[in-house]
C-alpha positions in Angstrom: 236.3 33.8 61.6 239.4 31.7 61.7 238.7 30.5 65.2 240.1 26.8 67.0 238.7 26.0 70.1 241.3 24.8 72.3 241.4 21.2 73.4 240.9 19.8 76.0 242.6 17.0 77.8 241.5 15.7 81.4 243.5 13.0 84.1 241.4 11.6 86.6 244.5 10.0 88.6 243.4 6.4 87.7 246.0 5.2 85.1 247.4 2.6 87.8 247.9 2.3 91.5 251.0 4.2 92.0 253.5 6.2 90.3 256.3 4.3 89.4 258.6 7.2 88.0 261.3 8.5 89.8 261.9 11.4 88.5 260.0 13.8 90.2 256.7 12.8 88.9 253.3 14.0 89.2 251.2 11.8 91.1 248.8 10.4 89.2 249.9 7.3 89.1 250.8 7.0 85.1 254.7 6.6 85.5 255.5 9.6 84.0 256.3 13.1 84.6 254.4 14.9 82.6 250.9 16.2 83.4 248.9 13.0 82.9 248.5 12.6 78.7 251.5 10.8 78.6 253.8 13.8 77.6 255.9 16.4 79.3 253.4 19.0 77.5 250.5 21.1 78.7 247.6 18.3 78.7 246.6 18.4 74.8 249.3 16.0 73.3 251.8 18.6 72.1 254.4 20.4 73.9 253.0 23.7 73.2 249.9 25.6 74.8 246.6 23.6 74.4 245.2 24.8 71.1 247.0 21.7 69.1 249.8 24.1 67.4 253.0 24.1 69.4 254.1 27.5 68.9 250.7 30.0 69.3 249.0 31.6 71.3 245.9 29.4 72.3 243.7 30.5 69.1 244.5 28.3 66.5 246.6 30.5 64.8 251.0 30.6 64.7 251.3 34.7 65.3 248.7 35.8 67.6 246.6 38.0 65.8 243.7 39.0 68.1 240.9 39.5 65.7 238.6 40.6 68.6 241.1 43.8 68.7 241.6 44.3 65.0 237.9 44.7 64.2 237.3 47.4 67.4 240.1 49.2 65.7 238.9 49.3 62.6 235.1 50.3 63.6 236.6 53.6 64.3 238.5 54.0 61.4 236.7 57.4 59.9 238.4 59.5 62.6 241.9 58.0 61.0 243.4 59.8 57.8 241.6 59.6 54.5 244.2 59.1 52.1 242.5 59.6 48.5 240.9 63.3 47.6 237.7 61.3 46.1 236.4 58.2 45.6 237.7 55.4 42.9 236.7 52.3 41.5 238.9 49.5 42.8 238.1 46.3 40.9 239.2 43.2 43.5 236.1 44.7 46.0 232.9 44.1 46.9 232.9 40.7 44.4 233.9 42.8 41.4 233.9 46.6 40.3 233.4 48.6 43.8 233.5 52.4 44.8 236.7 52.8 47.6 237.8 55.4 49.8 241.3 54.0 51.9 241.7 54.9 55.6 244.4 54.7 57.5 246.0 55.8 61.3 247.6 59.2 61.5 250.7 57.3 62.1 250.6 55.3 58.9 249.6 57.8 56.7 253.3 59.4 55.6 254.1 55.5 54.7 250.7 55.3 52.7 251.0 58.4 50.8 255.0 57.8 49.9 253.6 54.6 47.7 253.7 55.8 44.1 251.4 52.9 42.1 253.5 54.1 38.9 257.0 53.7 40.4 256.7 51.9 43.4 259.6 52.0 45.9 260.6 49.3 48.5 259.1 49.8 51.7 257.7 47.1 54.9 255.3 48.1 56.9 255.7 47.5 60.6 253.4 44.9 62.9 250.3 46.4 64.0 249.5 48.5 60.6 246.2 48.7 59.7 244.6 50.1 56.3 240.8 49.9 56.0 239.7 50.0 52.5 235.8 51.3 52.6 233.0 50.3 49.8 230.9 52.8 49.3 226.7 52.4 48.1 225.3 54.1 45.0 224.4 57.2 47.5 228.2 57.5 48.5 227.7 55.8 51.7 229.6 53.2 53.7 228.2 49.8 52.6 231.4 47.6 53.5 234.9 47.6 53.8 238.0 45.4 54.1 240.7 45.1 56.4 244.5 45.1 56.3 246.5 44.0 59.3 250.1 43.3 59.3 250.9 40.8 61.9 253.7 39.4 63.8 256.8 38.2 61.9 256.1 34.7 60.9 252.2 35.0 61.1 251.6 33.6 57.9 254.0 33.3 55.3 251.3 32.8 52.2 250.0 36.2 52.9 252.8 38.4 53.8 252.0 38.0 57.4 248.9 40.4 56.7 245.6 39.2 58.1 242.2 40.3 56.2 238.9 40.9 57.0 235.6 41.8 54.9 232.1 42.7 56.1 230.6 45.2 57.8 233.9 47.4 59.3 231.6 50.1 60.7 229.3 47.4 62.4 232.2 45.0 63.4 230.7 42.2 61.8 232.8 40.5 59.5 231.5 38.2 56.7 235.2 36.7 56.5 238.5 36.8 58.1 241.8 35.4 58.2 245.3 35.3 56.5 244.5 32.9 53.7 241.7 34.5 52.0 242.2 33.6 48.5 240.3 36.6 46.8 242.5 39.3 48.8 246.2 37.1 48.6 245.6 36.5 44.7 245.3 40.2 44.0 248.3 41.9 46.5 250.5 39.5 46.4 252.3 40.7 43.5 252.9 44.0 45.0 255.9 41.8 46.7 257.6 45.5 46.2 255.5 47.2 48.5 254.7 44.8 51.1 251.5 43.6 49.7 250.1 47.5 49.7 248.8 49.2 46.0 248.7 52.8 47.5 247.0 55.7 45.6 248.6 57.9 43.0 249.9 60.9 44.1 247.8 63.3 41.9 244.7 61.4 43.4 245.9 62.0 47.1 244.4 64.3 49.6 247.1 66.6 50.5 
């Protein structure tokens, strides 16, 4: 997981004897205004919110993408639409050559299906989306899967703004995560067309 622990930053109120600042300070006796690490920040050394990157969330990360949410999603993703009629081998999973069936929301699947691999047409898909791409065992059963999640505008600009994760979907435990998995941006990014998305032929499509 991508994870950053937040710092921390303490004041014990013992910089000096009094608080020479007049400007409405804080009392605690370092002769400024701030909250005791010499800036007018939160207490970490930056003027954002703690986690050493001035514009997130707390986590490390620019957007906000709660992973902790993604992955619950995702564990029920076989109630969601099945968007291919059988199986196929998709050759960036599972560390080469791996047997696929893609998953997504009810709500997603009109967007899904309208992507023509063959003659692709522009289309974005909104914050929030979610496609789950599931690797299947030598029985036909669900031995993996990876995750697609489109975050907030400005998430991460190396990887569309889509977050990935790869492990055990069903399980929710994820081998890796994060926007800047190399194996998963090296293989959609050139679908700059279709926001980062291959989709599955029509004539291969559940109806």
């Amino acid at each position: 997981m991508l994870l950053v622990a937040p710092t921390a930053c303490t004041d014990d109120g013992t910089g000096d004897t009094g608080d020479t600042d007049t400007s409405g300070g804080d009392g605690d006796g370092d002769g400024d205004p701030g909250d005791g690490d010499g800036d007018p920040g939160d207490g970490d050394g930056d003027p954002g919110d703690g986690d050493g990157d001035p514009t997130g969330d707390g986590d490390g990360d620019p957007g906000g993408v709660d992973e902790a949410a993604i992955i619950a999603e995702a564990m029920g993703y076989q109630s969601w639409v099945l968007i291919n009629a059988a199986p196929f081998m998709s050759a960036g999973h599972d560390g080469g050559m791996a047997t696929v069936n893609v998953w997504v929301p009810p709500d997603l699947a009109a967007q899904y299906k309208a992507i023509d691999p063959a003659n692709p047409m522009a289309t974005e898909f909104a914050e929030g989306s979610i496609i789950v791409k599931e690797h299947l065992d030598d029985m036909g059963m669900p031995a993996a899967g990876t995750i697609m999640y489109k975050g907030p505008p400005g998430y991460s600009e190396g990887s569309g703004d889509w977050w990935w994760g790869m492990g055990n979907v069903l399980g929710g435990e994820l081998a890796s995560s994060g926007p800047d998995l190399a194996g998963c941006i090296g293989c959609h990014s050139p679908q700059t067309t279709t926001d980062w998305v291959f989709g599955v032929p029509p004539a291969d499509q559940n109806p």
